[in-house]
Every structure is written in structure tokens, then in C-alpha cells.
C-alpha positions in Angstrom: -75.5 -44.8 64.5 -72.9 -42.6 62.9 -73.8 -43.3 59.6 -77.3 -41.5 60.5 -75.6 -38.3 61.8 -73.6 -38.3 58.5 -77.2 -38.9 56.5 -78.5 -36.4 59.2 -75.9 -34.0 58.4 -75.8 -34.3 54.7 -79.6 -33.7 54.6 -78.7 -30.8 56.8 -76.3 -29.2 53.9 -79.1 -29.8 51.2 -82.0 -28.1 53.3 -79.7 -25.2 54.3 -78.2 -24.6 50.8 -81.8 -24.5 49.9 -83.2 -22.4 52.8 -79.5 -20.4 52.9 -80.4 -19.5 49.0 -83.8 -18.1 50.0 -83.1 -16.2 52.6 -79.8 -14.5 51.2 -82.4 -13.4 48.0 -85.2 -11.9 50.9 -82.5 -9.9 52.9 -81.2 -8.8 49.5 -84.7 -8.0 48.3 -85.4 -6.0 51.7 -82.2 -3.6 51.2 -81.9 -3.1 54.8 -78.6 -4.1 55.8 -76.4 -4.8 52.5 -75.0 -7.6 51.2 -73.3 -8.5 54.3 -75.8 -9.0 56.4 -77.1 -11.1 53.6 -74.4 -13.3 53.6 -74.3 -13.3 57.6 -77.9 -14.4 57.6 -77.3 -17.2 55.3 -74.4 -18.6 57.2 -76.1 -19.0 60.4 -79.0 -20.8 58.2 -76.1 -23.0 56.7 -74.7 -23.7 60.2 -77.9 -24.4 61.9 -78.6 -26.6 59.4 -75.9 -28.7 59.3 -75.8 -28.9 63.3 -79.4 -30.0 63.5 -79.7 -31.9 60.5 -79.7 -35.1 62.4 -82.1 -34.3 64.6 -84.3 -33.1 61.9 -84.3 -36.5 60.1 -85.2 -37.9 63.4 -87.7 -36.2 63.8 -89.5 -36.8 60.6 -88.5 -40.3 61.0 -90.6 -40.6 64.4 -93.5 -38.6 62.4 -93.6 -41.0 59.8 -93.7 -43.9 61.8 -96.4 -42.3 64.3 -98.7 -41.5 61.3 -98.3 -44.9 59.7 -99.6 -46.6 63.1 -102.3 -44.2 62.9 -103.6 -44.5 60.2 -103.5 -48.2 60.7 -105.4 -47.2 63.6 -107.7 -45.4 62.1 -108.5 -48.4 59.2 -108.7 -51.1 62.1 -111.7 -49.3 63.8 -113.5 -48.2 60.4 -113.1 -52.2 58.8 -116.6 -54.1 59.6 
């Protein structure tokens, strides 16, 4: 079970680096508040991240698994 959370959290970093990186460019691109609020935005995208970053794969893992047995579903009452 730890070894997910520390998959969960890596995959946490990577999505928030990525997401961190687009929204730092948008708040910059807005000129509303500087480059600090920039950076402020970013690191609360960063930290989200990595705190729910377990959860997130979770999640998707679930989803997967729930549409696989659909469609499975699905092919069991179309076959003949």
C-alpha cells in the first residue's frame, strides 16, 4: 500500500509541474496581480497536487476497471 501513495504522489509532482507551468504562464499572461501572485498560484497547484496525487491515481484506476467491465458488458449483450 505505501508504494501506491509514493506512485500516487510522484504522479502527483508530474501533473502539478505540468498544470503548475500552465497556470503560472495564464496569471502572467493576465497581468493582474504580478509575478507573485503567479508564483503563489502555482504553488498551491504544486501542493494540491502532490497531496491528492494518490487519490487521483485511484480514481482513474477505479474508472479503468469500471469501463473495462462495461464494455465487456456491453459485447456480452450485443454477441449472437
Amino acid at each position: 500500500m505505501a508504494m501506491f501513495f509514493w506512485i500516487g504522489t510522484a504522479l502527483g509532482v508530474v501533473a502539478g509541474m505540468l498544470h503548475a507551468s500552465l497556470v503560472f504562464r495564464r496569471r502572467l499572461a493576465e497581468g493582474s496581480g504580478g509575478i507573485a501572485e503567479a508564483v503563489y498560484f502555482a504553488a498551491w497547484t504544486i501542493a494540491l497536487w502532490i497531496m491528492f496525487g494518490a487519490y487521483v491515481m485511484a480514481f482513474w484506476i477505479v474508472g479503468l476497471i469500471g469501463m473495462a467491465l462495461s464494455r465487456i458488458g456491453r459485447r456480452a449483450r450485443v454477441a449472437p
